[in-house]
GUGUGU-935432 format. One record per residue (C-alpha): residue number from 1; x, y, z. Coordinates in Angstrom, 2 decimals, padded with zeros to 5 digits. Each point is the difference from the previous one (the first is absolute). Example, Ala and Ser with C-alpha at 12.3 -4.5 7.8 and 13.67 -1.06 7.14 Angstrom:
// residues 2
seq:1, u:012.30, v:-004.50, w:007.80
seq:2, u:001.37, v:003.44, w:-000.66
***
This chain:
// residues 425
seq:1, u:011.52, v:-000.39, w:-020.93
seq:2, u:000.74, v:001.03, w:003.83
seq:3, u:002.98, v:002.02, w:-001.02
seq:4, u:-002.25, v:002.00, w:-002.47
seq:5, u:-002.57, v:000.61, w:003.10
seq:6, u:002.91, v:001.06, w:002.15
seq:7, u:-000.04, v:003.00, w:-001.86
seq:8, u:-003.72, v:000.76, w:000.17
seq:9, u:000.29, v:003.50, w:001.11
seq:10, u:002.68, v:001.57, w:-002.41
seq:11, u:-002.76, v:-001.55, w:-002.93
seq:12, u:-003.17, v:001.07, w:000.99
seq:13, u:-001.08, v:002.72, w:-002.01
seq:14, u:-003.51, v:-001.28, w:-000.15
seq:15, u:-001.11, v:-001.66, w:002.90
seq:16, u:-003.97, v:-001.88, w:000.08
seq:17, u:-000.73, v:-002.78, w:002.22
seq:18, u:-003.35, v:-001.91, w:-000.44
seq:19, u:-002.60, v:-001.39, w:002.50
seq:20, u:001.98, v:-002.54, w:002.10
seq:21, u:-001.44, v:-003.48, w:000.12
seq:22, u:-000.77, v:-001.51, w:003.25
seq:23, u:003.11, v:000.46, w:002.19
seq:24, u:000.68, v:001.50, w:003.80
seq:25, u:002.66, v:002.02, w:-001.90
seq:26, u:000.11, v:002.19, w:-003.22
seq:27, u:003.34, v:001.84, w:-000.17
seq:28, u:002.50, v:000.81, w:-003.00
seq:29, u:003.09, v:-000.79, w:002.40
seq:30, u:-001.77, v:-003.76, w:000.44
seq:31, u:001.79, v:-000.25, w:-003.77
seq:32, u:003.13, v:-000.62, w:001.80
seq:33, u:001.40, v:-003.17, w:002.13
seq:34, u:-002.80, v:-002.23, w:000.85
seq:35, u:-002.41, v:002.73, w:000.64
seq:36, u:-001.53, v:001.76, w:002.92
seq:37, u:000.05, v:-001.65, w:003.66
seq:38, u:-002.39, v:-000.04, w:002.67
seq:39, u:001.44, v:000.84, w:002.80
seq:40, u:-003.09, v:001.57, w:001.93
seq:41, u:-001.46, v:-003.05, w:000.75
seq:42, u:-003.76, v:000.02, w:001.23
seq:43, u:-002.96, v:002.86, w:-000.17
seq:44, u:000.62, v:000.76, w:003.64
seq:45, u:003.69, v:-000.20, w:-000.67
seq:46, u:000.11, v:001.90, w:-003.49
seq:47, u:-002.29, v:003.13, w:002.50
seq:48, u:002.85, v:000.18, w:002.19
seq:49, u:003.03, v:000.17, w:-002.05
seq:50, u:000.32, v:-003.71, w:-000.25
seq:51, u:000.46, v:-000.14, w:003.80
seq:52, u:-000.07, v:-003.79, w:000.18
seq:53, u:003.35, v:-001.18, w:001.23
seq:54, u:-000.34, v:000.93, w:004.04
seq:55, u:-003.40, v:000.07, w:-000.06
seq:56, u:-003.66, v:-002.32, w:-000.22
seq:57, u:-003.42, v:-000.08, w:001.20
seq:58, u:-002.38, v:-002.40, w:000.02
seq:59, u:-002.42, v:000.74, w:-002.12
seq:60, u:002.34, v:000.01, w:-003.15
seq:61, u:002.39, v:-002.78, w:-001.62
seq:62, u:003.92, v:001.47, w:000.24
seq:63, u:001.66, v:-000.97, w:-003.28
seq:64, u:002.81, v:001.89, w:000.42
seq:65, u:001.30, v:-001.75, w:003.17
seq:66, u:-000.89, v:-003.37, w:000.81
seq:67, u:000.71, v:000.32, w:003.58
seq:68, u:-002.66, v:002.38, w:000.85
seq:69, u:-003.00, v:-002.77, w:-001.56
seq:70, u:000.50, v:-001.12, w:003.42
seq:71, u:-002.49, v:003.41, w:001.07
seq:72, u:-002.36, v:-001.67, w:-001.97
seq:73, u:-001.95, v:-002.01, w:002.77
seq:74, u:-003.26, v:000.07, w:-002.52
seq:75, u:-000.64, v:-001.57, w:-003.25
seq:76, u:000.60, v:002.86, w:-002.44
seq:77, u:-000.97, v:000.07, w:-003.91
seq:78, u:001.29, v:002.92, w:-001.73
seq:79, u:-000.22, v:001.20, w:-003.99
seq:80, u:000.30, v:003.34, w:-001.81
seq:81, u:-000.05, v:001.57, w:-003.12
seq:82, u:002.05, v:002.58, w:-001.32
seq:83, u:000.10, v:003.08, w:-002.32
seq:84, u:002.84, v:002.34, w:-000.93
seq:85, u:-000.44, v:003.38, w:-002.11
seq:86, u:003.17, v:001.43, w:-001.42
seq:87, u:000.59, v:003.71, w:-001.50
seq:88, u:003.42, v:-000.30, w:-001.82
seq:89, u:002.12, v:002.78, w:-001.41
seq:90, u:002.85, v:000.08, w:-002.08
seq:91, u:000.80, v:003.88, w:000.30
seq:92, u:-001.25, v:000.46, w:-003.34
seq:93, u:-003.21, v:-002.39, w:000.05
seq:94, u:-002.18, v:-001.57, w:002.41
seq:95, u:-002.85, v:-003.13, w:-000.06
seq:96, u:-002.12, v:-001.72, w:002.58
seq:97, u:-000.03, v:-003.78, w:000.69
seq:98, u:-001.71, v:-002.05, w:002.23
seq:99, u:-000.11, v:-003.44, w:001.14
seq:100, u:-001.99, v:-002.47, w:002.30
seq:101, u:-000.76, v:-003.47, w:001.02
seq:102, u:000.35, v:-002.84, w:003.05
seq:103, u:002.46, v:001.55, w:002.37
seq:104, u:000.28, v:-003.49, w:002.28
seq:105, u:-001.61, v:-002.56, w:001.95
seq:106, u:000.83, v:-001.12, w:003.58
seq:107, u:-000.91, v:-001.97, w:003.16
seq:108, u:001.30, v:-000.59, w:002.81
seq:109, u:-000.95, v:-002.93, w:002.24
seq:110, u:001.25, v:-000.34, w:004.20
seq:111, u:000.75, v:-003.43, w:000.70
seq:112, u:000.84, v:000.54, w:003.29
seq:113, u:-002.28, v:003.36, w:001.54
seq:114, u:003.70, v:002.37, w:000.64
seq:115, u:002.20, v:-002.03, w:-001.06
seq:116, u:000.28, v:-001.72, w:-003.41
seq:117, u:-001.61, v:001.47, w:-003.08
seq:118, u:-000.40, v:-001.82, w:-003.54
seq:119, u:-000.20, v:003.00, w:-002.99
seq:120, u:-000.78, v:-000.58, w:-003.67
seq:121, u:-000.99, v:001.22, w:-003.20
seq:122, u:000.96, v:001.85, w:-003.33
seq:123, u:001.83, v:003.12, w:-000.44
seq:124, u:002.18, v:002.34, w:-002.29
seq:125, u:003.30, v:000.22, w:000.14
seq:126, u:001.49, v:002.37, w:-003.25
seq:127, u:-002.37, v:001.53, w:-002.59
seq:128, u:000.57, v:000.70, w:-003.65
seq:129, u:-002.43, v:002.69, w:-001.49
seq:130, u:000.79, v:003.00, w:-003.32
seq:131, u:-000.55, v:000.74, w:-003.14
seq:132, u:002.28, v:002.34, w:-002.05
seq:133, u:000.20, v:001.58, w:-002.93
seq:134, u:003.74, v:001.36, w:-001.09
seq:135, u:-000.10, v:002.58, w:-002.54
seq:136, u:003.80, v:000.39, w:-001.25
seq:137, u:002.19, v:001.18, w:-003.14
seq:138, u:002.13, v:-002.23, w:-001.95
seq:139, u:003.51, v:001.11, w:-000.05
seq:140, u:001.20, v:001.41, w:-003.38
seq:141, u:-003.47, v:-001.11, w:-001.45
seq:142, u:-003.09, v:002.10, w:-000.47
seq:143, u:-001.45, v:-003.00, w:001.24
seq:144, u:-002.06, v:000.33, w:003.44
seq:145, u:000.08, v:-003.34, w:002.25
seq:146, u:-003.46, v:-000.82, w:001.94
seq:147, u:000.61, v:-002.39, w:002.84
seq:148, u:-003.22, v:-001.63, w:002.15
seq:149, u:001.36, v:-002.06, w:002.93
seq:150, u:-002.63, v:-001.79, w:002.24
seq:151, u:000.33, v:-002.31, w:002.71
seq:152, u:-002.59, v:-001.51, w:002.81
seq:153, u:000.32, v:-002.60, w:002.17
seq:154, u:002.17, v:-000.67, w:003.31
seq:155, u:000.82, v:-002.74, w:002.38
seq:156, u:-002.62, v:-001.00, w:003.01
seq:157, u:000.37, v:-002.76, w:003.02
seq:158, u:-001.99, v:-002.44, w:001.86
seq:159, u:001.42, v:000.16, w:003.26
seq:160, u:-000.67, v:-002.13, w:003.19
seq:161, u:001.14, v:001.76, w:002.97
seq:162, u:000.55, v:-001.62, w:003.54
seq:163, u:000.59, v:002.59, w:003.02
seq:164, u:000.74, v:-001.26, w:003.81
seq:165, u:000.62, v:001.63, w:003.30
seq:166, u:003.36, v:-001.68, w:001.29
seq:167, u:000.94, v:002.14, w:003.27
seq:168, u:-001.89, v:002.64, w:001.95
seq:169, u:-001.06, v:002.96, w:-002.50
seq:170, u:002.14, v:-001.70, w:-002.65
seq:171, u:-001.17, v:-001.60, w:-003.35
seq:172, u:001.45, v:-001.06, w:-002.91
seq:173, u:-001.41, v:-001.11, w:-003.34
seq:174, u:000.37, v:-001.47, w:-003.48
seq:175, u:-001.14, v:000.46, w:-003.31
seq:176, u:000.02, v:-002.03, w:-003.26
seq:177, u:-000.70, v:000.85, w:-002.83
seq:178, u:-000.47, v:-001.30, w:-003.81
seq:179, u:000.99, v:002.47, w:-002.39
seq:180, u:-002.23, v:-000.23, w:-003.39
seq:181, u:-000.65, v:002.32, w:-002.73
seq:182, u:001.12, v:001.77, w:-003.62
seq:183, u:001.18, v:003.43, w:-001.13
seq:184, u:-001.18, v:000.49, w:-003.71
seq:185, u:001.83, v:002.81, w:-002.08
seq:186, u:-000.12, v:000.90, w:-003.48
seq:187, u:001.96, v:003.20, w:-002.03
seq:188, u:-001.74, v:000.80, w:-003.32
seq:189, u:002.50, v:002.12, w:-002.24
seq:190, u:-001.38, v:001.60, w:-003.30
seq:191, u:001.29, v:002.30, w:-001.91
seq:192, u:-001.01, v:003.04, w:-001.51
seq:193, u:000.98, v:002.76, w:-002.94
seq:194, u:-000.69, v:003.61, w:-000.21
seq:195, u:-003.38, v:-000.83, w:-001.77
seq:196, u:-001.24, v:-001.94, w:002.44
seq:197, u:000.64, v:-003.57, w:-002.27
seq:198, u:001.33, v:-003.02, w:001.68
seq:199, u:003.34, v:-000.76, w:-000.85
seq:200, u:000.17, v:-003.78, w:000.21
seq:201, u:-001.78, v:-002.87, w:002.32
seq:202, u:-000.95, v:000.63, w:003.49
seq:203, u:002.34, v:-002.27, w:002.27
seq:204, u:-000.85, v:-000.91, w:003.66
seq:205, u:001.90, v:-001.20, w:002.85
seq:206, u:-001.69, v:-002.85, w:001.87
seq:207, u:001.37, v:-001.46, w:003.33
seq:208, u:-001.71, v:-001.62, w:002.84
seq:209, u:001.41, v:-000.88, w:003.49
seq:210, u:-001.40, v:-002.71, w:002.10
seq:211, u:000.50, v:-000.92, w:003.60
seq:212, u:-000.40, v:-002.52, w:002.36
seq:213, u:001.88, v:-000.51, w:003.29
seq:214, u:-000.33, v:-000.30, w:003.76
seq:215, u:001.30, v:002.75, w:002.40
seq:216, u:-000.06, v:000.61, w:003.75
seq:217, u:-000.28, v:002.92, w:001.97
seq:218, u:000.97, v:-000.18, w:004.17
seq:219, u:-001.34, v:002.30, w:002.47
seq:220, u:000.99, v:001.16, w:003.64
seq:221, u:-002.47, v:001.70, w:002.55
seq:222, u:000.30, v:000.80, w:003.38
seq:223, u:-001.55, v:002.89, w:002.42
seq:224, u:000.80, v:001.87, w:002.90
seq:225, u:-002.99, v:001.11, w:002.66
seq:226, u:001.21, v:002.93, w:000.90
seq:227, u:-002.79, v:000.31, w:002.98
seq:228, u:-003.56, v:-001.27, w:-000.23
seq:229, u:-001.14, v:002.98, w:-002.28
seq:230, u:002.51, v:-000.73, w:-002.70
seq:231, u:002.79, v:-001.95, w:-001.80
seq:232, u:002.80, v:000.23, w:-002.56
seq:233, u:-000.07, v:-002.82, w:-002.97
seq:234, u:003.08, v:-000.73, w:-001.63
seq:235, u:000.09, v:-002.16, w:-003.43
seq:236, u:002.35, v:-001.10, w:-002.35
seq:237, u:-000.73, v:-001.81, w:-003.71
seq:238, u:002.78, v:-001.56, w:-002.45
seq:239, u:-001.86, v:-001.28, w:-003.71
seq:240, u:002.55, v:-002.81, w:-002.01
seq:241, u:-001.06, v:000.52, w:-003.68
seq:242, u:003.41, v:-000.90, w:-001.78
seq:243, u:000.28, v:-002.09, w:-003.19
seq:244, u:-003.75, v:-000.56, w:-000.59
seq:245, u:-000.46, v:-002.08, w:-003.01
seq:246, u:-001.46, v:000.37, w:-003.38
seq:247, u:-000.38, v:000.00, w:-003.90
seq:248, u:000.61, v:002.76, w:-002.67
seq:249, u:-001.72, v:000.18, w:-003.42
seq:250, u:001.46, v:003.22, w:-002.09
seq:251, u:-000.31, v:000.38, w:-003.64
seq:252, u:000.13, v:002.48, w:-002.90
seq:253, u:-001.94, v:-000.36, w:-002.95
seq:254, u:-002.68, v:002.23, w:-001.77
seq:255, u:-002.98, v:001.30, w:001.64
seq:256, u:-002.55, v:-002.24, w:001.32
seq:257, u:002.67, v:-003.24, w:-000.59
seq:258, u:002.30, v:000.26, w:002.85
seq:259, u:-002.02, v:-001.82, w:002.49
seq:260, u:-000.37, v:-002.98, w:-001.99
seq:261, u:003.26, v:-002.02, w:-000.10
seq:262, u:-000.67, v:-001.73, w:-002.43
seq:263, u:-000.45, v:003.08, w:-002.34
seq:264, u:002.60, v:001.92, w:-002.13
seq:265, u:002.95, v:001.98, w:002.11
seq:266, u:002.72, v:-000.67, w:001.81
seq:267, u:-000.82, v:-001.90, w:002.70
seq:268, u:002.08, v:001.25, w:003.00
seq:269, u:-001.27, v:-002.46, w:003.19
seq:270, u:-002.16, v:-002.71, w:-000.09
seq:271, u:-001.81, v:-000.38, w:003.28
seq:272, u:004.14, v:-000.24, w:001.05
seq:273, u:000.83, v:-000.65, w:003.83
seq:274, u:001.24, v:002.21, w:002.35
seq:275, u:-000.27, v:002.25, w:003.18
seq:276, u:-000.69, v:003.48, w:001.06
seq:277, u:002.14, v:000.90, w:003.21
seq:278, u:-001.91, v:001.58, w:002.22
seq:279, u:001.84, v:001.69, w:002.71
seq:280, u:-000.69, v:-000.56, w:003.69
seq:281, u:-002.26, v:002.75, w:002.18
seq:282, u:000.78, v:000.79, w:003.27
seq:283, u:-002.63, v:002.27, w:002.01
seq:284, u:-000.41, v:001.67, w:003.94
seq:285, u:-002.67, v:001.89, w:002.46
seq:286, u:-000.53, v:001.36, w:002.89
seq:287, u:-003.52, v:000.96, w:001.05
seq:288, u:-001.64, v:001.21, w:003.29
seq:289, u:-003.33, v:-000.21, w:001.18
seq:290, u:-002.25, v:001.65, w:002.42
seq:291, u:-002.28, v:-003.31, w:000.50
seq:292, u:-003.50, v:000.18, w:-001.74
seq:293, u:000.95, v:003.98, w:-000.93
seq:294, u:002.85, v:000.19, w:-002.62
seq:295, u:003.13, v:-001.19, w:-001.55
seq:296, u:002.94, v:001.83, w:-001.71
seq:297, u:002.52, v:-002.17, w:-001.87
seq:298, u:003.22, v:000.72, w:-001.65
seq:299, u:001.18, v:-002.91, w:-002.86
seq:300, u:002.91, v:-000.13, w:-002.54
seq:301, u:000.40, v:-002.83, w:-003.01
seq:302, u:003.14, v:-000.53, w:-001.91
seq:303, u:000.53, v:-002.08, w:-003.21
seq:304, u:003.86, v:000.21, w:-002.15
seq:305, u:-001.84, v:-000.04, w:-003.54
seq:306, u:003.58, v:000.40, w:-001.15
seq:307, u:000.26, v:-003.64, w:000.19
seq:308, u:-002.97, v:-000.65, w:-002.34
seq:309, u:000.77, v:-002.06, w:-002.86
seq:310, u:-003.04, v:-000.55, w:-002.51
seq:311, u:-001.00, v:-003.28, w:-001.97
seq:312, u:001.49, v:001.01, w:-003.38
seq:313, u:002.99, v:001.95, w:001.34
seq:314, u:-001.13, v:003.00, w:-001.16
seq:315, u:002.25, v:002.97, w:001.21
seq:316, u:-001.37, v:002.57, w:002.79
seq:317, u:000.93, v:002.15, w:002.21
seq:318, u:-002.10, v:-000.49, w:003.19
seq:319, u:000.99, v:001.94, w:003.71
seq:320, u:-001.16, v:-001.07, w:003.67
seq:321, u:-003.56, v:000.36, w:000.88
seq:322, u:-000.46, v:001.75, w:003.16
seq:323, u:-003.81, v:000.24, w:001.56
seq:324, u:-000.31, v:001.96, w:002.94
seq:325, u:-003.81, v:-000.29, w:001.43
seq:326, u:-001.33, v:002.48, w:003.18
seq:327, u:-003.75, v:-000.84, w:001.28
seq:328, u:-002.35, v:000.82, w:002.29
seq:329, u:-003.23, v:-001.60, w:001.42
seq:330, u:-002.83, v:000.92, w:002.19
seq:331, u:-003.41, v:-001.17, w:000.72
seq:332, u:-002.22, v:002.36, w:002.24
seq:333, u:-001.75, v:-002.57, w:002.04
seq:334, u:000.43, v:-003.30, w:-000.65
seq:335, u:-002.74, v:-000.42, w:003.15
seq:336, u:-003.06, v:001.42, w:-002.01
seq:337, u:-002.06, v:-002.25, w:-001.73
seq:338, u:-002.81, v:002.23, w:-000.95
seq:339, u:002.26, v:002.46, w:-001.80
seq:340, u:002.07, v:-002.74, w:-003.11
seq:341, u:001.52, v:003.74, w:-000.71
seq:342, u:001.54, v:000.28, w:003.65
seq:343, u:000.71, v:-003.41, w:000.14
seq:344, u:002.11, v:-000.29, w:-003.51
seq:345, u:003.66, v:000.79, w:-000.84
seq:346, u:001.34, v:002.85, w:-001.90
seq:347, u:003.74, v:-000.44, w:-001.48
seq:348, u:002.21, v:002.69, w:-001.63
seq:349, u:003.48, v:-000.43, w:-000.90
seq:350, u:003.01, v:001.16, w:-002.00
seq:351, u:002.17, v:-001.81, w:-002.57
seq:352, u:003.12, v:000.16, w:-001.77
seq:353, u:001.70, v:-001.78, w:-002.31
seq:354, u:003.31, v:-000.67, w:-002.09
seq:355, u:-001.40, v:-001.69, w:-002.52
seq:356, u:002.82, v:-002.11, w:-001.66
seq:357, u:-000.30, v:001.59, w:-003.53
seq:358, u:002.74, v:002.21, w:-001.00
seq:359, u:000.28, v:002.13, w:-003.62
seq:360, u:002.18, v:002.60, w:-001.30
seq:361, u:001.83, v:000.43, w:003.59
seq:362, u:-003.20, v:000.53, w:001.93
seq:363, u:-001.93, v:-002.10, w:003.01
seq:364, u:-003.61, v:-000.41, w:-000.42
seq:365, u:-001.55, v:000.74, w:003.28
seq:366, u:-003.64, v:-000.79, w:000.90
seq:367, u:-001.82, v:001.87, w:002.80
seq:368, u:-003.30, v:-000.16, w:001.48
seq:369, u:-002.21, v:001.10, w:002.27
seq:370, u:-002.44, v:-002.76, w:001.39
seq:371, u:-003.31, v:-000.02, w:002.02
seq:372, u:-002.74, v:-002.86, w:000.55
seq:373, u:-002.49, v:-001.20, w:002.28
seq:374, u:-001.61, v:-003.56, w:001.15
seq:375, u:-003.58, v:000.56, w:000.81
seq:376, u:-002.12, v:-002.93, w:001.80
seq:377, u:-002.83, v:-001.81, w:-002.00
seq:378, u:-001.03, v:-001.76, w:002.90
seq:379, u:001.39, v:-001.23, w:003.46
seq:380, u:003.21, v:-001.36, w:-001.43
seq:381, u:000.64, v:000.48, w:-004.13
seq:382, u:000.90, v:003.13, w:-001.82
seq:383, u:-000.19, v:002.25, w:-002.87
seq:384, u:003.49, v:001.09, w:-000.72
seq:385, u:001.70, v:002.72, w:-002.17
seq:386, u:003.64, v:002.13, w:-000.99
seq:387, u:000.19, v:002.79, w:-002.22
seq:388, u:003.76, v:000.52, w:-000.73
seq:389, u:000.52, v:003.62, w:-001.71
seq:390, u:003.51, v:000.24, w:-001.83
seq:391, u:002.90, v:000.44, w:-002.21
seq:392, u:002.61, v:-001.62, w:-002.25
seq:393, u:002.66, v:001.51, w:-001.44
seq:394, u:001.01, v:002.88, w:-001.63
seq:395, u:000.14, v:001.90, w:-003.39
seq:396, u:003.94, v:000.92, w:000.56
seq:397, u:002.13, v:-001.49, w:-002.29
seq:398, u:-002.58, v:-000.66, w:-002.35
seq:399, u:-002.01, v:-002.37, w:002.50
seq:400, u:-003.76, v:-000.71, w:000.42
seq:401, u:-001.66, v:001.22, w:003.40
seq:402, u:-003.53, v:-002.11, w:001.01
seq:403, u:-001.90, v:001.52, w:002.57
seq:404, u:-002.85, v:-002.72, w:000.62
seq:405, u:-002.82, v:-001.02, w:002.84
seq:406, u:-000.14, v:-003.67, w:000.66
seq:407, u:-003.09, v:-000.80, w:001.54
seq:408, u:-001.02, v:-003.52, w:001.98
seq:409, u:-002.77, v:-001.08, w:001.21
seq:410, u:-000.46, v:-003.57, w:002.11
seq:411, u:-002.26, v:-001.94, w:002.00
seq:412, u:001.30, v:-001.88, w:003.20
seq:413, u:-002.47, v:-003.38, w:000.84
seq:414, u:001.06, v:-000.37, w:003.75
seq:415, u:-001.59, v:-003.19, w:002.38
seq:416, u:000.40, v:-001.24, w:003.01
seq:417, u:-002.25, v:-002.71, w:000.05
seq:418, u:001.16, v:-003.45, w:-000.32
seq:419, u:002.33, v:001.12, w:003.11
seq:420, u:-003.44, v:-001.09, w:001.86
seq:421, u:-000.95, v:-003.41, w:000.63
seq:422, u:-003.69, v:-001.08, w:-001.71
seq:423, u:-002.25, v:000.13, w:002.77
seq:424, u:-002.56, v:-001.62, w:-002.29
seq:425, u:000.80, v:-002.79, w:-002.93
***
């Protein structure tokens, strides 16, 4: 089935997708590989660029490096929600698609004020979300082929993260993570003469990947003051994925029988064993910051997809994904309490990616401009949001370009107070 969706954009000559279900991602290109990875981390992180690596604060959890939880000397309870709206074109047709749901949840617990910091919570890692429809003509037939290929689903983690100051201005930290979740895909084929008659049954193409693994990510922090005004953060993160285990159903019957095993068709695996290499991710910043004023960070991720191997073998040609992330960060006065509009942060950011899909000779890049802002509720929690504003692709070589927004929206629960002793019991 993959090698037939490798080939997506020489086919297309009617392209609809359909109101995505709940999902932080709804792209055609999440047909390929294992679907569409977050690399962008948090809300604050997503309105910068997915600045992350070399930078923290304290009022937000860092998922992206575990080393800078450590910044986190309050209790911090963070969730979001997410919602993508894509415009896709063809070249010769275009549709709208759009997509929302739970983004993440995370919180972030100092065991030690400055230097130890407990993270955890739920999160997600690749997304699957299309819908297709492949109009096509039947070689030396005046037969016309209809093809609708759907697929939903992804992987997410539970992750329990442990950050810990080791030397002056150094941290390191740890992450690990249990992998869980399914991809579902189905390709319904009918078949259709000049008239507009079926010719024959309608078949369909039913396979569904499952996961469920453990994986670790390390991280590496450390700053420089560069006088009392300032400092330069450095940070460094490296994600093991590898062979993470699963099971693969796949079968090919008529339609509405293949996800029944025990129905008519040829039954192609059974809830089978095997593994999905992931391959490892490798990531770097730099950021400096004028204390209380602003920060402007500079951060590059790298991950050899040409190493991926899927859970059925199926063939495809996958290329390194390259993310390059530039962010900036200011709050006007951190000092004014009267004024929450003074007193919040406003992000912006640039991003750039390689995304690892590759079709008839061609890279699919990804860019994006971001901008956000965390607004105060009250003393110490916050209202946050990103808009990222962007686009996929390209209609050369008979490709699909997606210009989307992805909007997200999150609330920060920040406390302070069982760092107090009861004065009264």
């Amino acid at each position: 089935m993959l090698s037939k969706i490798k080939l997506l954009g020489v086919l297309f000559t009617l392209f609809l997708v359909n109101k995505a279900q709940a999902q932080s991602s709804a792209s055609t290109y999440s047909a390929l590989g294992i679907g569409e990875f977050n690399y962008s981390g948090l809300t604050n992180n997503q309105a910068m660029g997915g600045l992350g690596i070399s930078f923290g604060s304290a009022w937000n959890p860092n998922v992206v490096n575990p080393a800078l939880s450590t910044k986190n000397i309050i209790f911090n309870f963070e969730a979001a929600l997410n919602y993508k709206k894509i415009a896709a074109d063809n070249g010769t047709e275009t549709s709208d698609v759009d997509g929302g749901g739970l983004s993440y949840i995370a919180f972030s617990l100092p065991v030690k004020v400055n230097k130890a910091t407990i993270g955890l919570g739920l999160n997600q890692v690749t997304s699957v979300n299309y819908n297709l429809l492949i109009n096509s003509q039947v070689n030396n037939a005046n037969v016309e082929a209809i093809n609708s290929i759907e697929g939903d689903g992804g992987i997410s983690e539970a992750y329990l993260s442990y950050g810990m100051v080791i030397a002056k201005n150094l941290s390191i930290g740890v992450t690990g993570s249990y992998l869980f979740g399914s991809t579902i895909r189905t390709n319904r084929l009918a078949l259709f003469d000049e008239e507009g008659a079926q010719v024959g049954i309608t078949t369909e193409y039913y396979e569904r990947l499952t996961v469920s693994d453990v994986g670790y990510k390390a991280g590496l922090y450390y700053f420089f003051p560069l006088n009392t005004k300032s400092k330069l953060h450095l940070g460094a993160i490296y994600q093991h994925l590898g062979d993470v285990n699963g099971k693969a159903f796949a079968k090919l019957a008529s339609f509405g029988q293949a996800s029944r095993p025990d129905t008519d068709g040829d039954l192609i695996a059974n809830d089978e064993p095997g593994s999905i290499y992931i391959p490892n991710r490798i990531g770097f910043g730099v950021s400096y910051e004028k204390n209380n004023k602003f920060v402007i960070g500079l951060e590059g991720q790298y991950q050899d997809f040409k190493k991926y191997k899927s859970l059925l073998d199926d063939p495809l040609q996958l290329k390194e994904a390259i993310k390059v992330g530039l962010g900036f960060q200011i709050v006007p006065d951190y000092l004014n309490i009267d004024n929450g509009l003074k007193r919040g942060t406003y992000r912006f950011g640039l991003e750039f990616q390689q995304t690892p899909y590759y079709l008839n000779a061609t890279n699919i890049n990804d860019l994006g401009i971001n901008f956000g802002a965390s607004l105060p509720v009250n003393q110490l929690s916050l209202v946050n949001f990103a808009v990222k504003v962007g686009q996929r692709g390209t209609t050369d070589n008979g490709l699909i370009r997606e210009n989307y927004v992805n909007f997200t929206l999150g609330l920060s629960l920040n406390d302070n107070s069982w760092f107090y002793k009861r004065v009264f019991e």
